[in-house]
C-alpha positions as CSV (number, residue, x, y, z in Angstrom):
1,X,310.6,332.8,22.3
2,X,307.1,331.7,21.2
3,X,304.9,329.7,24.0
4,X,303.7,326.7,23.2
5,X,301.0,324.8,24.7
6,X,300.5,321.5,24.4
7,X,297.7,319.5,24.3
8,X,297.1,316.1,25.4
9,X,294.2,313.8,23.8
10,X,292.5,312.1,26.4
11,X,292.1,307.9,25.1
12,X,290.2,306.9,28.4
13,X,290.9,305.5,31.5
14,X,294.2,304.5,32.8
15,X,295.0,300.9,34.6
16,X,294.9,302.7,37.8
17,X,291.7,304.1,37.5
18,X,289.6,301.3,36.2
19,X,290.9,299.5,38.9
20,X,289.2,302.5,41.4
21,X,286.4,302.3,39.4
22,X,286.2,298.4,39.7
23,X,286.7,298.6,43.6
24,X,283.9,301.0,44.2
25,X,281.7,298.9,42.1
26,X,282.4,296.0,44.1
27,X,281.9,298.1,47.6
28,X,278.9,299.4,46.5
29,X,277.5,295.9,45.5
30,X,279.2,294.2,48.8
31,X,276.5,297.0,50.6
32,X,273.5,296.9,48.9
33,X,273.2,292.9,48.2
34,X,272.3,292.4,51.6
35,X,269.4,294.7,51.7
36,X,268.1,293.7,48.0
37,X,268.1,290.5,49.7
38,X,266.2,291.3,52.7
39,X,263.2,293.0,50.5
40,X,263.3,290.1,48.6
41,X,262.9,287.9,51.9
42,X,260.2,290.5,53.1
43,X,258.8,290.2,49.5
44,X,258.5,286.5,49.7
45,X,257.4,285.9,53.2
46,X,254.6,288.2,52.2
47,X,253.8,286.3,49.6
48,X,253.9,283.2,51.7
49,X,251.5,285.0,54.2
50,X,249.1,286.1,51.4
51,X,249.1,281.7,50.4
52,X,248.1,281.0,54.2
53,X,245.5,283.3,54.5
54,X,244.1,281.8,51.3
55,X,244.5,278.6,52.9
56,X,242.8,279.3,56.1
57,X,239.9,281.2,54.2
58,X,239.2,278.5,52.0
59,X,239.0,275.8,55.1
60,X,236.8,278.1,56.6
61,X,234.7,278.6,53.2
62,X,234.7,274.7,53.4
63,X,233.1,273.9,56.7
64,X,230.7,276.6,56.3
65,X,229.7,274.7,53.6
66,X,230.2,271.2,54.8
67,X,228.3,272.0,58.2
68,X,231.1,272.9,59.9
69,X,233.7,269.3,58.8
70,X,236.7,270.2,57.7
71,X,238.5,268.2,54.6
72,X,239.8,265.1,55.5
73,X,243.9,265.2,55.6
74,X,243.8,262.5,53.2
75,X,240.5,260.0,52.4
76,X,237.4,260.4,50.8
77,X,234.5,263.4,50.6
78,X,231.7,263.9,51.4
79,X,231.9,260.9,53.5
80,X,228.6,259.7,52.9
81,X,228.7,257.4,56.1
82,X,231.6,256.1,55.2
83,X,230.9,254.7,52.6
84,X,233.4,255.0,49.4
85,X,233.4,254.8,45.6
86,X,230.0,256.8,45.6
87,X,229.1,258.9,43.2
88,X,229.9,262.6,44.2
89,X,232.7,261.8,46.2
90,X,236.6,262.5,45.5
91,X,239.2,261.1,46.8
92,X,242.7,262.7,48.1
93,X,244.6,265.2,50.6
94,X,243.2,268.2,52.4
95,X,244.5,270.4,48.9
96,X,242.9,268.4,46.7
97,X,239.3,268.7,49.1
98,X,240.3,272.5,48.9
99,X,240.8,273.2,45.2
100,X,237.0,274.5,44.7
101,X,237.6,276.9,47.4
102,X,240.7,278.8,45.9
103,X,239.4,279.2,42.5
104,X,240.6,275.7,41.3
105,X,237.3,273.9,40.3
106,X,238.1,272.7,36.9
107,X,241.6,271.2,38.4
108,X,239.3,269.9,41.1
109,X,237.0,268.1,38.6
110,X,239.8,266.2,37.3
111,X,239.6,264.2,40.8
112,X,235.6,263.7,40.6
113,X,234.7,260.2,40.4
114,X,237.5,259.0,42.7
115,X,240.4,259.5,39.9
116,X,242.4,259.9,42.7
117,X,245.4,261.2,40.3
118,X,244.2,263.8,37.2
119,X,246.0,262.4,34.2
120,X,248.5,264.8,32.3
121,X,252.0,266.5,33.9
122,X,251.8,267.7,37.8
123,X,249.5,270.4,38.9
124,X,251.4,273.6,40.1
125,X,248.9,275.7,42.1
126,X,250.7,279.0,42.9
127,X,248.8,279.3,46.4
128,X,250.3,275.8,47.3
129,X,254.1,277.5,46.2
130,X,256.3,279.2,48.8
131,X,258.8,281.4,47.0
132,X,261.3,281.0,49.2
133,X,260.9,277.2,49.1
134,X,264.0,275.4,47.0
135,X,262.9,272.1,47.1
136,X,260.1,273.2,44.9
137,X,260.2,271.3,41.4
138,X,262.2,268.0,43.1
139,X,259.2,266.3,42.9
140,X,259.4,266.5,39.4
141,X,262.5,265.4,39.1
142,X,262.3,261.7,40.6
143,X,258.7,260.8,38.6
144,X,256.4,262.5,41.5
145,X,253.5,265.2,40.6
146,X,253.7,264.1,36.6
147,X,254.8,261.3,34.2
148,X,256.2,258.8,34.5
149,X,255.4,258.7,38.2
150,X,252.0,260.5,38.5
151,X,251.9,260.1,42.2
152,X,251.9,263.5,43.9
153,X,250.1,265.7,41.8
154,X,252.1,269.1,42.6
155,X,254.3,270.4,45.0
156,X,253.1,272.0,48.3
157,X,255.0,274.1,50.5
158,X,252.4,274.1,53.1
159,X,251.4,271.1,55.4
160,X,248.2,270.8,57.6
161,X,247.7,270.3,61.3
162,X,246.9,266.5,60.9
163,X,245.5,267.2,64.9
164,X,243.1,269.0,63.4
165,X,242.2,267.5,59.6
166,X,242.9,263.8,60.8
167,X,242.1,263.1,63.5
168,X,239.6,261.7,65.2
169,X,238.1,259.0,62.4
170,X,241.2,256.3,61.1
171,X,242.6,256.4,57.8
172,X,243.6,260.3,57.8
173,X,240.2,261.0,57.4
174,X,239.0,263.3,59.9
175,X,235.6,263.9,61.6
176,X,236.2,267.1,63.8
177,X,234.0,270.3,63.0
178,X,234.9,273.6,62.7
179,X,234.8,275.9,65.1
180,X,233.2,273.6,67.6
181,X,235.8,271.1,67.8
182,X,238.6,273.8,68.1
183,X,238.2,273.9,72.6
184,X,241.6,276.0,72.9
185,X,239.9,278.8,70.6
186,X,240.0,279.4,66.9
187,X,243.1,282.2,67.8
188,X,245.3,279.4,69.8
189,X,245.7,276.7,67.2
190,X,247.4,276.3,64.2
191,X,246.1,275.0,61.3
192,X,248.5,275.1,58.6
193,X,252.4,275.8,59.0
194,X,255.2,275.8,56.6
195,X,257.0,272.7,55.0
196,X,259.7,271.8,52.6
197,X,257.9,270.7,49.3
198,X,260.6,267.9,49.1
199,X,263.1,266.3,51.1
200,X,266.0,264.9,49.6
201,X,267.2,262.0,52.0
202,X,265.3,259.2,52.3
203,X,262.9,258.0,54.3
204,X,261.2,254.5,54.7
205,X,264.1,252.8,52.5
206,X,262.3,255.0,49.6
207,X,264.3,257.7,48.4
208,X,261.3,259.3,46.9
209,X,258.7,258.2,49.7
210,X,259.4,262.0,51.7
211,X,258.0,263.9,49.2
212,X,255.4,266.3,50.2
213,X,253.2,266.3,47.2
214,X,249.5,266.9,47.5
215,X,248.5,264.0,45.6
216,X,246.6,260.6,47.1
217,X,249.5,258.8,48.9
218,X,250.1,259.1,52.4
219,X,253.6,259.7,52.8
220,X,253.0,262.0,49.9
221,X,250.6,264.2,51.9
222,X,251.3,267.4,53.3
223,X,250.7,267.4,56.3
224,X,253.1,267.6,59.9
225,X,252.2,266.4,63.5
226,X,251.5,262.8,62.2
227,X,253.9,259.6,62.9
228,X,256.1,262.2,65.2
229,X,254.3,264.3,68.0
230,X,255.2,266.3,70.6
231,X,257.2,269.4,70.6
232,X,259.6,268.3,68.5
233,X,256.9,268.7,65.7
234,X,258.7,272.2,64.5
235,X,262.3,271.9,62.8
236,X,263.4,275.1,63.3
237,X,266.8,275.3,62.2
238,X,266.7,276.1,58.3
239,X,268.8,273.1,57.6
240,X,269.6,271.8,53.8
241,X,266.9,270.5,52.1
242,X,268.8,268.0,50.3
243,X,270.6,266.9,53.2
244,X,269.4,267.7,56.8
245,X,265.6,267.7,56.4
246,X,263.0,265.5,58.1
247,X,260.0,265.5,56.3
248,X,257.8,264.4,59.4
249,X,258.6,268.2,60.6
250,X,257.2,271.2,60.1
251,X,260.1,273.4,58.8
252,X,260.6,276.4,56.9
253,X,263.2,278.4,54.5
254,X,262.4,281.7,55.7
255,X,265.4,283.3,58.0
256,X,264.4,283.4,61.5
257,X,260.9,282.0,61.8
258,X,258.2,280.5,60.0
259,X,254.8,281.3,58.8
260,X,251.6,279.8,60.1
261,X,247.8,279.8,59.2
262,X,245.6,280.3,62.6
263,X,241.8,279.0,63.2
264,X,240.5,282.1,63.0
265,X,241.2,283.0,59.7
266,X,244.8,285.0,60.5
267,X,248.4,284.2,59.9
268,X,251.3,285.0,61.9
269,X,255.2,284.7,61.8
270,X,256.6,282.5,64.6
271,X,260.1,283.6,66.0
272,X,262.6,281.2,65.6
273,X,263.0,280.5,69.4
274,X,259.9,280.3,70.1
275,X,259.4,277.0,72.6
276,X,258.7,273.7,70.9
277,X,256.0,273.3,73.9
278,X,254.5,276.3,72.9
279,X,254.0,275.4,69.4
280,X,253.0,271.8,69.8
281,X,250.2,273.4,72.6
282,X,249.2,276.0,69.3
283,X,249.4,272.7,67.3
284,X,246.3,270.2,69.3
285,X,243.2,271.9,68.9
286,X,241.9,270.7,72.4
287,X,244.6,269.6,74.6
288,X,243.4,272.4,77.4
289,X,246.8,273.5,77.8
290,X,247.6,277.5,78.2
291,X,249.9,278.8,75.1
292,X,253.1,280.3,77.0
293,X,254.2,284.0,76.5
294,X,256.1,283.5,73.5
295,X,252.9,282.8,71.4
């Protein structure tokens, strides 16, 4: 009796194995989304690193010029005696004094002659940008950093230490010299940390009056350490933006710390955990007071 052999064309998968296929996909994924996402947080707090060593180099670029001042948190410059509206002079935050110094000159000229707010849409500088910030682009949003607002100018992820850029003169504006007026040392205080470009909840009965543009209005500035002081300057909990955030605190998006800008010219990522004393002594420039062993 003849053998015969029989042959079966294969179609493709059956149910059964698609479904295997479609589980080991989704195991594979379920492993290797978690570390993608660490790079990409390792990635971006680089990045953020990289914006406040720019930062700190540029202040220091500044008072070497400006015999040894530093750019007023938010006022007039060169202050001329204090005298205003003269020729020469611009008018706005600590970022705006500092545009020249990060390769911004042409965006700087736009505030020469005391046009406290350049005309045309908001001013993104990427050196101001966190890339782990969120709240980046809210600004926009409700009329701040463009049209039909034209308040802010921008957003800024980064706020500086108004014990250092405002005080001692009134008005935001500043006075102390660089590196004389720094007693702790250079390496012991802060002079830029991380901050939510926007906060969503309101603040002074103005829904939009929290935003952390770099622009010309006070509550617009980006800085921390003004209005509240003390240790509980630092909000380290990564809490909501929209929701949860307090824009009169340093704070920052970054899991389990946040990045700072130091006097003398470095930056360094400070452990979530670390004391609030410890960072408010890092935060006054001449306060005396020995940084505890967490610094």
């Amino acid at each position: 009796m003849p053998t015969y052999r029989l042959f079966r064309r294969w179609c493709g998968f059956t149910l059964i194995e698609l479904l295997v296929v479609i589980a080991i996909i989704a195991i594979l994924i379920g492993l290797l989304l978690p570390a993608v996402q660490k790079v990409r947080e390792a990635a971006n707090r680089a990045q953020c690193q990289n914006n406040l060593k720019q930062l700190g180099l540029a202040t220091q670029n500044f008072c070497d010029v400006h015999q040894g001042l530093f750019p007023p948190a938010n006022g007039y410059f060169p202050y001329d005696n204090g005298a205003q509206n003269q020729p020469g002079q611009a008018y706005g935050t600590e970022m705006v004094h500092l545009l020249p110094y990060i390769e911004q000159q042409n965006l700087y000229n736009l505030y020469g002659g005391l046009i406290c707010c350049p005309p045309g849409a908001a001013a993104l500088v990427k050196v101001y940008i966190c890339p782990s910030d969120p709240s980046v682009g809210y600004a926009q949003t409700v009329g701040w950093g463009g049209p039909p607002g034209n308040w802010g100018k921008g957003d800024c992820s980064y706020a500086c230490n108004f014990q250092v850029f405002g005080l001692p003169l009134p008005n935001w504006q500043g006075g102390q010299r660089y590196p004389a007026s720094l007693t702790d040392g250079t390496s012991n205080t802060i002079l830029f940390a991380e901050k939510y470009a926007g906060c969503g909840t309101s603040v002074y009965g103005n829904p939009a009056g929290n935003l952390w543009g770099w622009g010309w209005d006070p509550y617009a500035s980006p800085v921390y350490a003004v209005d509240v002081t003390g240790p509980q300057v630092w909000q380290q909990t990564p809490n909501p933006w929209q929701s949860a955030c307090n824009p009169l605190y340093a704070s920052s998006s970054h899991t389990g710390g946040m990045n700072v800008a130091i006097g003398d010219g470095s930056t360094r990522f400070l452990a979530q955990g670390m004391s609030p004393t410890t960072f408010w002594y890092a935060t006054t420039p001449n306060d005396g007071f020995v940084l505890g062993p967490d610094w």
